[in-house]
C-alpha positions as CSV (number, residue, x, y, z in Angstrom):
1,X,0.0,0.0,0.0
2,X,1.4,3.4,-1.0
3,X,0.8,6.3,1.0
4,X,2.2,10.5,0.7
5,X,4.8,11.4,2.8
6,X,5.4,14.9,3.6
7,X,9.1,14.0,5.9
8,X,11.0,11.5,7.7
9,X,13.6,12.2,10.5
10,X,16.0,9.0,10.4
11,X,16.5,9.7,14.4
12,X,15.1,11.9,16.5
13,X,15.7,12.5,20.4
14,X,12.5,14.5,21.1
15,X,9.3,12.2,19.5
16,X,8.7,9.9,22.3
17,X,11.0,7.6,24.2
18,X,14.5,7.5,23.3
19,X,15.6,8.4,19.6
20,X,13.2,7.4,17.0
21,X,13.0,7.8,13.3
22,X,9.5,10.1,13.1
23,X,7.4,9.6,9.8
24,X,5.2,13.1,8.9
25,X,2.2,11.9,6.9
26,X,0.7,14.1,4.4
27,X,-2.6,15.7,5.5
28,X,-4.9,16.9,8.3
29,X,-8.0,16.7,9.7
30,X,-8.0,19.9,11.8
31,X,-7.5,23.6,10.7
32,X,-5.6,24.6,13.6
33,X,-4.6,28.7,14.1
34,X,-1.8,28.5,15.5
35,X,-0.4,25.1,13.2
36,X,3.6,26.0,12.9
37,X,3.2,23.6,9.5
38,X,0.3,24.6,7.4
39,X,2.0,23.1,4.6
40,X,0.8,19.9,6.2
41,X,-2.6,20.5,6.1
42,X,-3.7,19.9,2.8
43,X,-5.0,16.4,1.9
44,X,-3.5,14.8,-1.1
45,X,-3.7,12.5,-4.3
46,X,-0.8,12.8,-5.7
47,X,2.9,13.3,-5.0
48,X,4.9,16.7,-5.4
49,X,8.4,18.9,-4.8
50,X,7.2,18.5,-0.9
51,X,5.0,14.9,-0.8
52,X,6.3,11.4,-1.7
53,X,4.2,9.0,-2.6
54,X,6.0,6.0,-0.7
55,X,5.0,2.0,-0.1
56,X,5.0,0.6,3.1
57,X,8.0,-1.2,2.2
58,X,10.0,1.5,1.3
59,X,9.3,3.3,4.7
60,X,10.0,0.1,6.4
61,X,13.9,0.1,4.5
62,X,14.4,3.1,6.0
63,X,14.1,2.5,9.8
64,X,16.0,-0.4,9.3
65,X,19.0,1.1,8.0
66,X,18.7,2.5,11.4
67,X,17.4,0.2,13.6
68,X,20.8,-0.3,15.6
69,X,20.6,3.6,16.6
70,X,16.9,3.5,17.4
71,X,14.2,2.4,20.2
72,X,11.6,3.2,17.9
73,X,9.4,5.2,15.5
74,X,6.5,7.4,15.6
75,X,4.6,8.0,12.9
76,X,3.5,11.8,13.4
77,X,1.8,14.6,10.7
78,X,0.1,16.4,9.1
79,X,-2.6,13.9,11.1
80,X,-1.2,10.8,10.5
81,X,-5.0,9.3,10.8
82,X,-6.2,10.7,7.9
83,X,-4.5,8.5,6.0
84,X,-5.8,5.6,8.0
85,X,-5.5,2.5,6.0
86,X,-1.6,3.4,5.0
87,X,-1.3,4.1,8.7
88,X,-2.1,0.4,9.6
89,X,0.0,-1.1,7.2
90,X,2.6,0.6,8.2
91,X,1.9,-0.8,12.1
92,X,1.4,-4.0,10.7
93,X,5.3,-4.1,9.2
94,X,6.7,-2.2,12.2
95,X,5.1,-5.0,14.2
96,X,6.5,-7.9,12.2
97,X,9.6,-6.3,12.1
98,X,9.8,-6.2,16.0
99,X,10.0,-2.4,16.0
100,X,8.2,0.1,18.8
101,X,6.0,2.1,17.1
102,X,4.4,5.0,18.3
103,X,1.4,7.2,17.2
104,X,1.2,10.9,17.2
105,X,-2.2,12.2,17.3
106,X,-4.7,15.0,17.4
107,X,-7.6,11.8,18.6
108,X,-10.1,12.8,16.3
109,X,-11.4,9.2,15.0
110,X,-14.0,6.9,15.3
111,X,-14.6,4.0,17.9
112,X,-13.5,1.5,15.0
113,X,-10.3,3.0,14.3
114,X,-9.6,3.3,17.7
115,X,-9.7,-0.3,18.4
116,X,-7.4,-0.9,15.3
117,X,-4.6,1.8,16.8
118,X,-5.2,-0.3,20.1
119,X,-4.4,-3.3,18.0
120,X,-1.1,-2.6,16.2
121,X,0.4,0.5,18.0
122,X,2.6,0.7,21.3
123,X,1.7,3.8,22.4
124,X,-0.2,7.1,21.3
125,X,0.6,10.8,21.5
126,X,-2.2,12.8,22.4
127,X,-3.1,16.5,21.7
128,X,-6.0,17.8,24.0
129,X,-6.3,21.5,22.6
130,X,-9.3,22.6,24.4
131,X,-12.0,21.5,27.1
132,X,-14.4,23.4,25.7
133,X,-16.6,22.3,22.1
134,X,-17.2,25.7,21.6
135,X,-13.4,27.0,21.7
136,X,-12.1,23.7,20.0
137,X,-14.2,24.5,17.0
138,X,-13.2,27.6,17.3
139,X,-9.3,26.9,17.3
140,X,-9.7,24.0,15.0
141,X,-12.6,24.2,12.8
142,X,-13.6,20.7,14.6
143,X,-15.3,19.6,17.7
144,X,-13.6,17.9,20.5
145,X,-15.8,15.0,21.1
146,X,-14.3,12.3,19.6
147,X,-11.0,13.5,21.2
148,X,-12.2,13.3,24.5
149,X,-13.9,10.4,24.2
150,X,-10.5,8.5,22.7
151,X,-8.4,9.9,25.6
152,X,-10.5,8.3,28.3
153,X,-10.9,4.8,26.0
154,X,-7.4,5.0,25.5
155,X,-6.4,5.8,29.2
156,X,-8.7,2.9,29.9
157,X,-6.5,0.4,28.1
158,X,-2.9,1.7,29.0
159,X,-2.1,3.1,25.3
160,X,-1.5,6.5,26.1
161,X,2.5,7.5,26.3
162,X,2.0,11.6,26.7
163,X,-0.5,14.1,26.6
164,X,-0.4,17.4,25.5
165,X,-2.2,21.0,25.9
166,X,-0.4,23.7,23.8
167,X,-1.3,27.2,26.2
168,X,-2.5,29.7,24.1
169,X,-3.2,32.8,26.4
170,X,-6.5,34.9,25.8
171,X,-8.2,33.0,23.6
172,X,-8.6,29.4,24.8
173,X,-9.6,28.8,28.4
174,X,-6.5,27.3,29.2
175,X,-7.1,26.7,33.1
176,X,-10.3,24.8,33.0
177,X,-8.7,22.4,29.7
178,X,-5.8,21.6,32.4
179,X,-8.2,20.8,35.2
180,X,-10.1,18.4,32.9
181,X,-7.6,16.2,30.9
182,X,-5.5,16.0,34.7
183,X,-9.1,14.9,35.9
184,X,-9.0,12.3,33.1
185,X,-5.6,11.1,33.4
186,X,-5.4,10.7,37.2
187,X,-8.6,8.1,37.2
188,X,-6.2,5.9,35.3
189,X,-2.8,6.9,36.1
190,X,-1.4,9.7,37.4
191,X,2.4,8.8,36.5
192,X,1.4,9.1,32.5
193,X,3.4,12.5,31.1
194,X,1.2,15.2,30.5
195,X,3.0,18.2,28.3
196,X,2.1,21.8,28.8
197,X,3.4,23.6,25.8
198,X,4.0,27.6,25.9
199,X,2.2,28.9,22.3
200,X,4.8,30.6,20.3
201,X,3.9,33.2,17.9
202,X,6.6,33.2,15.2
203,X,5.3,31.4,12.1
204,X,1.9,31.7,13.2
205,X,-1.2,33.1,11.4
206,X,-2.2,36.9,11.3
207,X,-5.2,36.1,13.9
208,X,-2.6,34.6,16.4
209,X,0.1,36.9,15.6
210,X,-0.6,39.8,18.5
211,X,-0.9,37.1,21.0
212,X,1.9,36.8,22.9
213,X,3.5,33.8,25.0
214,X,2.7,32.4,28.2
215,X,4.6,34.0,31.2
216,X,6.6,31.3,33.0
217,X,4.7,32.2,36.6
218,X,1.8,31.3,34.4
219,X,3.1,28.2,33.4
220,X,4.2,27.4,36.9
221,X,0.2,27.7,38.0
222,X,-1.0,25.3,35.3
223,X,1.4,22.8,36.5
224,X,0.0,23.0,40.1
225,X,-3.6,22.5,38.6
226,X,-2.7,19.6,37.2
227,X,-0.7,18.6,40.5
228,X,-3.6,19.5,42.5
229,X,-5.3,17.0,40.4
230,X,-3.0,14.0,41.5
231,X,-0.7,14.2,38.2
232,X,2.7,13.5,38.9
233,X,4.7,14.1,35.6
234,X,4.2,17.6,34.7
235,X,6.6,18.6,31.8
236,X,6.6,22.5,30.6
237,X,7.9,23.5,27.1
């Protein structure tokens, strides 16, 4: 099965555990304002200067080559779910190749899928943006259902590796969205990584581009929500 393929870092140190070769699929499901790689975005049919069209095989070659300098991969986007049935394949040689592999997601998919990811990946990645349906759609273009309903299921089954909440001050209600997903997370285990990411402005959009980042004080109070919440690995970026 061939699938497009906007990047592949042979190893990196900073996609999950250990260094890992990362695979960018081509193409997202989400519109997101503040997305550092809009050139992602776009959903493909056909390969160009910037998107390969690649087999499962020929990804596979590659982490190989490496596989002696490497714990793992994780196959990252874009959203690497919206190419779905390339996604699996890809699992499916990772796993019969006896490789880790990782998925790094934004969680908007359906029960089915789910159940597949649960299937043939180690772990997931998970982006919670926003508590709140209202602001999601407004941030994404997207509600946040299914999100929130694949972080609990998820949680539930021990597949989650590290959540995320990018902070985006003034616009999302970034206080309440870490008081719920370290609600979530600390019904199932509070040792699981949750990520609390300052928002950056450079290389955003012209809406985002008078909003500035995060103070670290700030940053500092969000981590003792989540504490106060019983989480106990608390990571700021």
């Amino acid at each position: 099965m061939k699938g497009f393929i906007r990047n592949i870092i042979e190893i990196s140190p900073v996609d999950g555990p250990g260094n890992r070769t990362v695979i960018f699929l081509q193409g997202c499901n989400f519109n997101c304002m503040y997305c550092h790689n809009p050139e992602t975005i776009e959903i493909v049919n056909s390969a160009s200067d910037d998107v390969k069209e690649m087999d499962t095989k020929e990804v596979l070659e590659i982490v190989l080559k490496n596989r002696s300098f490497i714990r793992g991969v994780t196959i990252s986007g874009g959203e690497c779910t919206v190419q779905f049935p390339f996604l699996i394949e890809l699992l499916k040689e990772f796993s019969q190749a006896g490789i880790s592999a990782y998925v790094d997601t934004n969680g908007h998919f359906n029960s089915e899928q789910r159940e597949l990811l649960i299937k043939f990946c180690d772990k997931i990645m998970l982006d919670v943006k926003e508590s709140s349906e209202e602001k999601h759609k407004f941030l994404t273009g997207v509600s946040n259902v299914k999100v929130l309903e694949n972080l609990e299921a998820l949680l539930k089954v021990d597949k989650i590796y590290e959540v995320r909440t990018v902070i985006v001050p003034m616009i999302l209600d970034n206080e309440n969205t870490v008081k719920s997903v370290s609600e979530i997370i600390s019904k199932y285990d509070s040792g699981i990584r949750y990520k609390l990411i300052k928002f950056r402005n450079h290389g955003v959009r012209k809406e985002l581009k008078n909003i500035s980042s995060p103070s670290d004080e700030y940053m500092v109070k969000l981590k003792g929500i989540a504490e106060n919440e019983g989480l106990k690995n608390i990571i700021i970026v």
